[in-house]
Structures are given as structure tokens and as C-alpha cells.
Kinemage of the C-alpha trace (Angstrom):
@kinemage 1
@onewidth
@group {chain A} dominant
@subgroup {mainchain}
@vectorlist {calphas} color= white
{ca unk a 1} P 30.693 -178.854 -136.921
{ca unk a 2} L 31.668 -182.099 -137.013
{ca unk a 3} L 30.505 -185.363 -134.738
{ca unk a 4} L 33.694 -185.574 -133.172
{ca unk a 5} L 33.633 -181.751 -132.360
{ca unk a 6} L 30.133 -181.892 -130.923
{ca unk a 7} L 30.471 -184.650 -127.499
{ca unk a 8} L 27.030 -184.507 -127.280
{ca unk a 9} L 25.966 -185.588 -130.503
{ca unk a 10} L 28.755 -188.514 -130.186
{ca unk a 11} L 27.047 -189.790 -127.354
{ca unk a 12} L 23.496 -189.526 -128.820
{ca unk a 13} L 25.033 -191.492 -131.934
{ca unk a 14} L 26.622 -194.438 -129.668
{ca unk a 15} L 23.910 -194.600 -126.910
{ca unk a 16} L 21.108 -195.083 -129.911
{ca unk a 17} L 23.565 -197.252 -131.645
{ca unk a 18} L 24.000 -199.260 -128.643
{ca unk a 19} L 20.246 -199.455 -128.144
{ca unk a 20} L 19.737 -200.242 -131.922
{ca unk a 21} L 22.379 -202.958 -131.639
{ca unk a 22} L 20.418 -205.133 -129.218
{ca unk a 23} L 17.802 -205.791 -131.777
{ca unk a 24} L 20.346 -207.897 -133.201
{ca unk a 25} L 21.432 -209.156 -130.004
{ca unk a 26} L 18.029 -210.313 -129.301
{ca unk a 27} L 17.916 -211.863 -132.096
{ca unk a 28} L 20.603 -214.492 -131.576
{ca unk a 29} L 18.788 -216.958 -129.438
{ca unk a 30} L 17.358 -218.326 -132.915
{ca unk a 31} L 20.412 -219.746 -133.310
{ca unk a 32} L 19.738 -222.075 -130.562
{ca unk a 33} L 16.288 -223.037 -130.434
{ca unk a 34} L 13.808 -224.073 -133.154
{ca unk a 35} L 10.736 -222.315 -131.845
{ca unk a 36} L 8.994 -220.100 -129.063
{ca unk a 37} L 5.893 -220.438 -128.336
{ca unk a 38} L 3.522 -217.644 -129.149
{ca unk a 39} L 2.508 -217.303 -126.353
{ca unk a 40} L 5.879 -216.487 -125.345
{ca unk a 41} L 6.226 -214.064 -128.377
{ca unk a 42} L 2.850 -212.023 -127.272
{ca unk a 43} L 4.262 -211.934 -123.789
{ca unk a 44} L 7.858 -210.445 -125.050
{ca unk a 45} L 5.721 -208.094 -127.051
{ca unk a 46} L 3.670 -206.986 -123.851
{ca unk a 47} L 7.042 -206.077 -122.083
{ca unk a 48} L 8.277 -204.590 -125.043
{ca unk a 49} L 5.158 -202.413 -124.923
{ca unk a 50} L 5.168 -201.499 -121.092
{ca unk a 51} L 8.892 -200.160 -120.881
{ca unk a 52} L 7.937 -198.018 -123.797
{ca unk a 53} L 4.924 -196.465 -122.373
{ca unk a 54} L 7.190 -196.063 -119.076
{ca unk a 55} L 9.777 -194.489 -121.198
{ca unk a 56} L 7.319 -192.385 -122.700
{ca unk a 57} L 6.077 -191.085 -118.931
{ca unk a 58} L 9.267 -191.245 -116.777
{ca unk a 59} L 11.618 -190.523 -119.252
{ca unk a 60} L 10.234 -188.391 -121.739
{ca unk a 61} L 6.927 -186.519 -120.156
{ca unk a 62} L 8.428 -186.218 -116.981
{ca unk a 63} L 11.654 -184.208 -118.134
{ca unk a 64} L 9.293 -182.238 -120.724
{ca unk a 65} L 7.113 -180.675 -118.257
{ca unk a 66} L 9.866 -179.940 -115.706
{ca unk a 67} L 11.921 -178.270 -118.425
{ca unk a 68} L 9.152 -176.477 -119.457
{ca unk a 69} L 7.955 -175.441 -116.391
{ca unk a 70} L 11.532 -174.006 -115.809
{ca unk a 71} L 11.813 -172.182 -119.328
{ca unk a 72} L 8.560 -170.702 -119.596
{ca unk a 73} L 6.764 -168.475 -116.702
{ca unk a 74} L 3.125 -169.933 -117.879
{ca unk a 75} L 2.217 -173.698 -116.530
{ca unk a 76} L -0.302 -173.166 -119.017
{ca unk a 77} L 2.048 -172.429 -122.073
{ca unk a 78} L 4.598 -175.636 -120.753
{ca unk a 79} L 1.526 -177.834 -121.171
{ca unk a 80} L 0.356 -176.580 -124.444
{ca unk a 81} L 3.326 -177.167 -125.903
{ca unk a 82} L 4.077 -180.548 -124.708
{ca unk a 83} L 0.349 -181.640 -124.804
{ca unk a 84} L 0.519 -180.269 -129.175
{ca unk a 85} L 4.279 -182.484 -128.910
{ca unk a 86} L 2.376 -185.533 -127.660
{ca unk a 87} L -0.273 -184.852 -130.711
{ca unk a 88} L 1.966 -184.130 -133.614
{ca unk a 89} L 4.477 -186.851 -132.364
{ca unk a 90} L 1.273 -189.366 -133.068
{ca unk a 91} L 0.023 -187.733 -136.302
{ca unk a 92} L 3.756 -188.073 -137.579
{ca unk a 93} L 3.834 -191.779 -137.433
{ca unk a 94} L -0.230 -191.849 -138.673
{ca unk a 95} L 1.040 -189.698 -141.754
{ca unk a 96} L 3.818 -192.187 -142.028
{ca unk a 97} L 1.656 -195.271 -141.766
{ca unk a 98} L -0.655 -193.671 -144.128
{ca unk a 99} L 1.928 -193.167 -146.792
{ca unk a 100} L 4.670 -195.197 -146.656
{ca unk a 101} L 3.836 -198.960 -147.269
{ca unk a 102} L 4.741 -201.290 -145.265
{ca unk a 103} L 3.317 -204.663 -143.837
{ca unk a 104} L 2.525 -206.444 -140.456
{ca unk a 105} L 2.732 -210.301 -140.842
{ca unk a 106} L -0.640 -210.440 -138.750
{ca unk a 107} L -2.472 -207.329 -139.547
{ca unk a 108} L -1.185 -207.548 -143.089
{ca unk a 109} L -0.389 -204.586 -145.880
{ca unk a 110} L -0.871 -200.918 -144.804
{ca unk a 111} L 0.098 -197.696 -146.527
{ca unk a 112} L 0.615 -197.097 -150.419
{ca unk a 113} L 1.592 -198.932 -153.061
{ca unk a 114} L 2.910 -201.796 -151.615
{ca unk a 115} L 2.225 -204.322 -153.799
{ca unk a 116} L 5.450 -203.875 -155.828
{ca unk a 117} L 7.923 -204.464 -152.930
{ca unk a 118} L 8.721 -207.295 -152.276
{ca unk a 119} L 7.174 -208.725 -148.457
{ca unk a 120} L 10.659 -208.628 -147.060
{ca unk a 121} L 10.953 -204.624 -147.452
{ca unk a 122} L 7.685 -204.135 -146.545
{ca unk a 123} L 8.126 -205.737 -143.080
{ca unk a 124} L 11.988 -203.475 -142.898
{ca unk a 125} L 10.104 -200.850 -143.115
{ca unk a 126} L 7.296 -201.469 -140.825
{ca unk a 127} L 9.971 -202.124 -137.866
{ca unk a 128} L 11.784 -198.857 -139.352
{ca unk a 129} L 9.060 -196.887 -138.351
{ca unk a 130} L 8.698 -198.386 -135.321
{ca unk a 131} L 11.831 -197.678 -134.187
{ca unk a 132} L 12.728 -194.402 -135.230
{ca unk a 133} L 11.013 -192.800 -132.795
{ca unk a 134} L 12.877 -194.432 -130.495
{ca unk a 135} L 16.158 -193.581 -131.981
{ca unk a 136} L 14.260 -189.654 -132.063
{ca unk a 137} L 13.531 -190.495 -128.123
{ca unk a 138} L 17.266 -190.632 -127.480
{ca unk a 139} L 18.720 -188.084 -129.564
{ca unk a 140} L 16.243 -185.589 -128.209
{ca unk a 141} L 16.900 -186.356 -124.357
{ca unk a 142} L 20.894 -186.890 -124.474
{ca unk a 143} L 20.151 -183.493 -126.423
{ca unk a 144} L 18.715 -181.471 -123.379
{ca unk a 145} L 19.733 -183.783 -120.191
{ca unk a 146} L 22.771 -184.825 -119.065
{ca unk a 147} L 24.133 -188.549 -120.080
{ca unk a 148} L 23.486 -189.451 -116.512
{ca unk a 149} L 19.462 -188.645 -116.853
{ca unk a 150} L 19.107 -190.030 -120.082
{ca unk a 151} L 20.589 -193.190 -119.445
{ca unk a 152} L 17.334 -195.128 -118.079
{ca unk a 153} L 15.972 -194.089 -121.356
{ca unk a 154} L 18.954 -195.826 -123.122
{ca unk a 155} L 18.926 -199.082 -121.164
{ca unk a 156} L 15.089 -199.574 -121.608
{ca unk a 157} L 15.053 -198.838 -125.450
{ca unk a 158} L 17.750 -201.623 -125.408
{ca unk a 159} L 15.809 -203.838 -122.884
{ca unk a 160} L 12.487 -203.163 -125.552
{ca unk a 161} L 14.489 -204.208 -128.391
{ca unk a 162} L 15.625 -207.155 -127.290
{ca unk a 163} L 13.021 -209.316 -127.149
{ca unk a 164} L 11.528 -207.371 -130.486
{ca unk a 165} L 14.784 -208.655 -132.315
{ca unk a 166} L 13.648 -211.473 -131.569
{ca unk a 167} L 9.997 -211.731 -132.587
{ca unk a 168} L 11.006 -210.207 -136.033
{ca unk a 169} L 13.894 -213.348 -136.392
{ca unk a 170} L 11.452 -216.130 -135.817
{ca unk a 171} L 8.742 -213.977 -138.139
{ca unk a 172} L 11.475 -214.016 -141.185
{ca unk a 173} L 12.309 -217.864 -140.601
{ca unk a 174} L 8.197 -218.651 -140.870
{ca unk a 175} L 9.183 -216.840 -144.299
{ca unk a 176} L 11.901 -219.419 -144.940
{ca unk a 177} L 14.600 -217.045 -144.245
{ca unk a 178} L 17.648 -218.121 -143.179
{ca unk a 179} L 18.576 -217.923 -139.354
{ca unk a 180} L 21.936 -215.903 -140.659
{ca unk a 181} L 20.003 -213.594 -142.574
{ca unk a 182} L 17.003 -213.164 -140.324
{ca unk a 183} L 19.475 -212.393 -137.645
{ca unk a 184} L 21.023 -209.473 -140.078
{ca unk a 185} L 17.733 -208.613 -141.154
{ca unk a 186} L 16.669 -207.551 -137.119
{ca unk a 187} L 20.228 -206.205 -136.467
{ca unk a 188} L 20.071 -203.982 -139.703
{ca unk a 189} L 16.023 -203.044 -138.378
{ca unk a 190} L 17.506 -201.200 -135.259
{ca unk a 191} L 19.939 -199.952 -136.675
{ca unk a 192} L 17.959 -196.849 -138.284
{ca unk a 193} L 17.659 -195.401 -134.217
{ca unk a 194} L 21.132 -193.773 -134.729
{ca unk a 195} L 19.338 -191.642 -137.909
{ca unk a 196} L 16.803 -190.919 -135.389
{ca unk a 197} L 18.963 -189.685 -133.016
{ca unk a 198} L 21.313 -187.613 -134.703
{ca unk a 199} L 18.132 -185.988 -136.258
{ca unk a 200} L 16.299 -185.251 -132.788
{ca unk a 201} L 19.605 -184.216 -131.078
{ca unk a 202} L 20.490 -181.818 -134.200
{ca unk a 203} L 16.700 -180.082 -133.996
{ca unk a 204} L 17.015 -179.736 -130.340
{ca unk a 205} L 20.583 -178.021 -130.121
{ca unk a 206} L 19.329 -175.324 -132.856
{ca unk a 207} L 16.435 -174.751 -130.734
{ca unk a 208} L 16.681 -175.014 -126.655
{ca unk a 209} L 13.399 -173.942 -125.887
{ca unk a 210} L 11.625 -176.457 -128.189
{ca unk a 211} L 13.210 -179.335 -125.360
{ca unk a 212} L 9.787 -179.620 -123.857
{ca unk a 213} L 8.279 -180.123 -127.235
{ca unk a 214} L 10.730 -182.347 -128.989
{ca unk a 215} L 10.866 -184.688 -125.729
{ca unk a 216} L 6.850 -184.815 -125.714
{ca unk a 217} L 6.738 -185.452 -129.690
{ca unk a 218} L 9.062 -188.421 -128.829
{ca unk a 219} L 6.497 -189.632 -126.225
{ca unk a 220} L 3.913 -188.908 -128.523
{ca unk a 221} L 5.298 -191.266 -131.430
{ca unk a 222} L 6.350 -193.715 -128.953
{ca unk a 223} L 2.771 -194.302 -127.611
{ca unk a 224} L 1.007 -194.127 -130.867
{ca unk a 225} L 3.589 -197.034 -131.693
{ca unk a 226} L 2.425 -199.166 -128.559
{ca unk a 227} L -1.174 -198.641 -129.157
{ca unk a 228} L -1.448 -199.113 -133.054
{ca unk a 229} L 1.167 -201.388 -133.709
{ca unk a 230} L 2.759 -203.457 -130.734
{ca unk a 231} L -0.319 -204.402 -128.416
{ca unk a 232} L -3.072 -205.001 -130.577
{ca unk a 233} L -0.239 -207.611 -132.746
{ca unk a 234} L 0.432 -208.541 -129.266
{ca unk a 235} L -3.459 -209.583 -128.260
{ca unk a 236} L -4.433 -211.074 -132.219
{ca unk a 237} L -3.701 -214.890 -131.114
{ca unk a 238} L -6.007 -214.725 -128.074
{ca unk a 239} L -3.002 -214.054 -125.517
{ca unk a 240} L -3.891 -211.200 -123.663
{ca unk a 241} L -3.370 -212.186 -120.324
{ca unk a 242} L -0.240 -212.605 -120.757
{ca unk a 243} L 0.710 -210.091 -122.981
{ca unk a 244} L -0.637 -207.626 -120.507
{ca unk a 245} L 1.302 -209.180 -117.922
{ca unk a 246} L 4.227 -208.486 -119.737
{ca unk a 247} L 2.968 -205.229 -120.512
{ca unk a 248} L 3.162 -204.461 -116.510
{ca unk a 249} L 6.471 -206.601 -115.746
{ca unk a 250} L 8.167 -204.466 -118.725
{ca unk a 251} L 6.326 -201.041 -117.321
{ca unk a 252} L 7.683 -201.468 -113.463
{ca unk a 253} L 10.890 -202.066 -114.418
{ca unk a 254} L 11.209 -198.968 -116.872
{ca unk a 255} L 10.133 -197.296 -114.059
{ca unk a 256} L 12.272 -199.022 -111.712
{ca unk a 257} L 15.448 -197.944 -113.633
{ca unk a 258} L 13.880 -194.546 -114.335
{ca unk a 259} L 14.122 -193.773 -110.632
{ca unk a 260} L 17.167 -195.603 -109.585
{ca unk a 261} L 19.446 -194.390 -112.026
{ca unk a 262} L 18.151 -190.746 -112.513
């Protein structure tokens, strides 16, 4: 079956594209000013992080339990299932920080065999795995919801990316990138959330019943992401006030649009 035969995996493809896009669009601000603070940066980061972990509870717990709760007769069984999705989810991106290398311009190398890349792939494919899941996140809920109920999840992965676009912009130019080519460089980072998608949408069509567990393996990847990768870089420069303001401002309002446009 082809994507234009199959509406739903269109619209998982074009709402993660969409969502992928604003990386790039976040980026663009370089263009116009020659630095942000960090402190600024940390705080971006903090939001970044709190309308993920929303995400992860409003958009992607939520719907997993009440689906489950509605496929299987066992309360028990529905929270197995999405607590082992919430597990696996994590130990998928731990396998994936374990083996594929890849570099964080504060906490440094990680993975294997990194030394023969140059620092410019490593660091595409550190924000790669970051945002895959989230790209997984969409592609599994316009999967088993309607476009209507995933669309909060859509408009905060794009609010999260936005100010991430532009973190990773100002990190290339410290690297003497060009602002062109850092912008291209953040654009191109997001846009590996459509692979994502048409890979959680895909698994989730050939298997209803595993909804509850694809949409809590999401959450699960998406957390592990805020809590190994995006707060501690977020607290290293002795900013965590703010960045834990941010955290909250960027939490209420993924909540806020959970509930007002569900």
C-alpha cells in the first residue's frame, strides 16, 4: 500500500515533518543576533524538557492506559504492558547510546568508536537520537487516535524543537560553522522525526492491540531523553534555576494545549 493510499500514514508523515521542520525554524534567529546568553540557552533547554515530559504524560501515558483499559478486561494486564513500554522505550535509547557514537559538546564523546568521525557527525547523530523518538511519539499516536487527539502532541514536539534548533545553531557556530550551514545542519537534525513516524505508525497499524504499548515505549524514550540528555546539559553551567523554571513554563503549557485542544 502506498502513502497516498493509506490517509493515515500521510498525516503521520506531514504532522512529524511539520514538527521536524521547526528545528530549522528555530534555528533562524542566528541570523539576527550574534549571541544568547547561556543562561538563556539552559532556560530554552528547561522548556524544551518540560513539554516533553508533559507530552510523555498527557499525550502519550494518558491515551495508553485508557486504550488499554478499553482493549483488555485486566487493569492489571493494561499496566503491565504499558509499564514494560515505558521500560523498553528507555533501554532502546540506552542500547542506542551505548552503541552508536555520538557526542555532546558539554558532556563530550559517548558510544563506540567515535574517534574516526568527524565532531560534526557525531553531534548529527546525538540530536538524531534525540529526536527520533519524538518522530516515533507521533507516528504511533496519529496511528491509534484521531488527528484531532494527537494534535497537542504535534504542536508541542514543534514548540520543543524550536528553541532546540536553536541551541544546536549557536553550538555549530562556537565550532566556526557557518550561520547558513548551522542553520541546515539543525533543519536536516529534525528532519529524521518523519523516519520515526512512518516507522511507529507502520508497527502500530499491523498490530492494534500493541497501541497501549507502542504509545508507552514512546513515553518511555521520550523521558529517558529528558533525564539523560536534555536536563542534566541543561544544569552543567550552574543554571538550574532557571532551567527548571523553564522546565515548568514548558510543562504547563504542554499540558495546557493537551487539555484545550483534546
Amino acid at each position: 500500500m502506498s502513502i497516498l493510499d493509506n490517509s493515515g500514514l500521510l498525516t503521520a508523515f506531514l504532522a512529524s515533518l511539520a514538527a521536524g521542520a521547526a528545528t530549522g525554524l528555530g534555528a533562524i534567529p542566528i541570523f539576527f543576533v550574534k549571541t544568547i546568553s547561556q543562561k538563556l540557552q539552559d532556560q530554552m533547554m528547561g522548556f524544551g524538557a518540560g513539554v516533553m515530559l508533559a507530552a510523555s504524560c498527557f499525550s502519550l501515558l494518558n491515551p495508553a492506559i485508557s486504550i488499554g483499559t478499553q482493549l483488555y478486561a485486566s487493569k492489571t494486564l493494561c499496566l503491565l504492558l504499558v509499564s514494560l513500554g515505558v521500560a523498553f522505550g528507555a533501554i532502546a535509547l540506552r542500547l542506542c547510546d551505548i552503541y552508536f557514537p555520538h557526542e555532546h559538546f558539554i558532556k563530550g564523546h559517548e558510544g563506540r568508536d567515535e574517534y574516526h568521525l568527524k565532531r560534526i557527525w557525531l553531534f548529527i547523530i546525538a540530536i538524531t537520537l534525540h529526536n527520533f523518538p519524538e518522530g516515533l511519539a507521533v507516528g504511533v499516536s496519529v496511528g491509534g487516535q484521531s488527528l484531532h487527539e494527537a494534535l497537542p502532541l504535534t504542536i508541542g514536539i514543534s514548540l520543543q524543537n524550536m528553541p532546540e534548533g536553536l541551541v544546536v545553531a549557536l553550538s555549530l557556530i562556537t565550532l566556526k560553522y557557518s550561520r547558513g550551514y548551522s542553520v541546515w545542519i539543525a533543519l536536516l537534525t529534525g528532519l529524521v522525526e518523519p523516519i520515526g513516524a512512518i516507522l511507529g505508525h507502520v508497527l502500530i497499524n499491523i498490530s492494534g492491540p500493541a497501541l497501549p504499548f507502542g504509545l508507552a515505549f514512546a513515553a518511555g524514550a521520550m523521558i529517558y531523553v529528558i533525564s539523560h540528555e536534555i536536563i542534566p546539559e541543561s544544569h552543567r553551567h550552574g543554571h538550574e534555576h532557571k532551567a527548571t523554571t523553564g522546565l515548568m513554563v514548558g510543562f504547563i503549557i504542554m499540558m495546557m494545549l493537551d487539555v484545550l485542544l483534546s
